[in-house]
N, C-alpha and C positions, 0 to 999 in steps of 0.2 A: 725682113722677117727675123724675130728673136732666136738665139738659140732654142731657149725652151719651147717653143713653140715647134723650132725644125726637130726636136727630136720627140716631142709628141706625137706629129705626124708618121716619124719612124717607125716609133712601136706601137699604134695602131696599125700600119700597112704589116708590119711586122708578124700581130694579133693574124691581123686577115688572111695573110698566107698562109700562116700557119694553118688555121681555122680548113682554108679551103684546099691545103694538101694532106690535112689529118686521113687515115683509113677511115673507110667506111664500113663500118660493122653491121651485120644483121640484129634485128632487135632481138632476136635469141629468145622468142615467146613459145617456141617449140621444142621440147626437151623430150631425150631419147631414153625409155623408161628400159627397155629393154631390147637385144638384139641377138639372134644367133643363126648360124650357118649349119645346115643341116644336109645329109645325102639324101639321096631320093628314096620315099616309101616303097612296098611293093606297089605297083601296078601306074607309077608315075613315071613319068617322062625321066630317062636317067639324066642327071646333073645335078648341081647345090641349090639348095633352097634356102631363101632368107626368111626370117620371122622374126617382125620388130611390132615394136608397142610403141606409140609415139603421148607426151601431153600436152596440149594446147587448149586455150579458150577463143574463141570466134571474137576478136577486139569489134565496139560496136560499129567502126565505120565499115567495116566488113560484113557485119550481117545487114549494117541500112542498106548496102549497096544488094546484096544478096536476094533481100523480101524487095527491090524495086527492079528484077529482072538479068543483074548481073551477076553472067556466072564466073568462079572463079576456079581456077586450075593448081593443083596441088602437086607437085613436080617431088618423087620421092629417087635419090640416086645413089647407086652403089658403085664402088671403084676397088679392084682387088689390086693390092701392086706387089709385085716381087720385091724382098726384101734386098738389099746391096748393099755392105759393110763400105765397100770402096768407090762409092760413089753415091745418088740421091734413087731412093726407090724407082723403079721402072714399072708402068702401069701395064698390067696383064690383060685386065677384062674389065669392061665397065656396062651397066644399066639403068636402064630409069623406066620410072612409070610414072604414069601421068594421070590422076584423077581429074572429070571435071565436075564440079557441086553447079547444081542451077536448082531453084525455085519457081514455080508457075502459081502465081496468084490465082490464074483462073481455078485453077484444080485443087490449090493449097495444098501440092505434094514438092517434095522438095525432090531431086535426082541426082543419084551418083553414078557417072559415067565412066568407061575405063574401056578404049579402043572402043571396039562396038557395040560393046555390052553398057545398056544401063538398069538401073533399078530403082523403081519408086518406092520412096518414104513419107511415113507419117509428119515426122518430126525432125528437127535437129539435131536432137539429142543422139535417136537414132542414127541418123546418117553420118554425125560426127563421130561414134564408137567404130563403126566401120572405118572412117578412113583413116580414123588413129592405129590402127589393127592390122597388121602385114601378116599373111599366112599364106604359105608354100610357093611363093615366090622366084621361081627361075630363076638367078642370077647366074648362073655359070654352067657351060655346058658340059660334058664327061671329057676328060681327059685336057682342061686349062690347067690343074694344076700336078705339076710336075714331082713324085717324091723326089726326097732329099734337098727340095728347096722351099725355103721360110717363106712366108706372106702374109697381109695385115691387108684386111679388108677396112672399109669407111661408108657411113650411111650418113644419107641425111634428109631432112627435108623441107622443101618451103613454097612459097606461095609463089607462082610464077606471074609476076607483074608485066612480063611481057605477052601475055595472050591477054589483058583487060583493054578496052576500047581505050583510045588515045588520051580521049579526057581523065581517063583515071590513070592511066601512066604518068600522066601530069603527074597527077594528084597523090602517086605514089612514092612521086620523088621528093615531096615536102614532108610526108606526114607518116608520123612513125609507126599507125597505125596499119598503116599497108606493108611495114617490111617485118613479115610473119615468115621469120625463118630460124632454124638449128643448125649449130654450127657442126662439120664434119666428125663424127663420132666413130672410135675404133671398134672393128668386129674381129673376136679372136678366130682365129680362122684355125680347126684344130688339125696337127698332121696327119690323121689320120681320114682326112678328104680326098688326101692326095695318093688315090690310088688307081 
């Protein structure tokens, strides 16, 4: 075998490793418009409230999949962590919520789910402003944060490919269509929560 030929081989295998140790990044089709950490109103559950605005488009392998019976699950997560000068942040408190979207051809209503509760829609459009749209959301119960100490909360949200039937987990490991997600986004978490 030639030199040039054994070092061709090199730096193709080379390429390749590279290629298939590279990070794998979210397509980042979901961007965090706005997000804020709020106390409880009167007559609410005491604790911190989140309220985020999320924007996305529905890529269209996601809506063919959607109008042919599958549903898909929108996974939104918040992480508070105590801040620490002398070492790596320590995670406080963390949440998540779980949308599920499904459509019924028979009824041509689309559905947003969330634990028990669901609710029929007209349209997409509709059902997509809702779940872009986080309002008075629980994240933190009374007394997680501590005064006198700092913390930085993080939101995010994406499409959980692990609750879609097997054939499209496949199919969401090839196609960039299916990795519908934003990357962790800072929430000022102001000191005056911590009381």
């Amino acid at each position: 075998m030639s030199a040039a030929l054994r070092l061709l081989r090199a730096c193709l295998a080379a390429l390749a490793l590279g290629w298939l140790l590279a990070p794998v990044h979210a397509d980042e089709r979901i961007g965090l418009m706005a997000a804020a950490l709020e106390p409880a109103a009167n007559g609410e559950t005491p604790g911190i409230y989140l309220n985020a605005t999320f924007e996305f488009e529905l890529p269209p392998a996601l809506d063919e999949a959607l109008h042919k019976g599958i549903a898909l699950y929108f996974v939104i997560e918040f992480d508070l962590y105590r801040e620490r000068w002398w070492w790596f942040n320590r995670k406080a408190a963390s949440a998540q919520l779980v949308y599920r979207l499904s459509y019924s051809p028979l009824t041509r209503q689309y559905r947003l789910a969330r634990g028990g509760l669901s609710q029929p829609f007209d349209s997409l459009e509709e059902v997509l402003a809702l779940l872009k749209s986080v309002r008075n959301w629980r994240v933190l119960e009374r007394g997680v944060l501590k005064p006198g100490e700092d913390y930085v909360g993080e939101v995010r949200m994406r499409l959980d490919t692990s609750q879609l039937p097997k054939p499209f987990q496949v199919n969401a490991l090839a196609n960039r269509e299916w990795n519908l997600s934003s990357d962790w986004q800072t929430v000022r978490v102001p000191p005056e929560l911590a009381r």
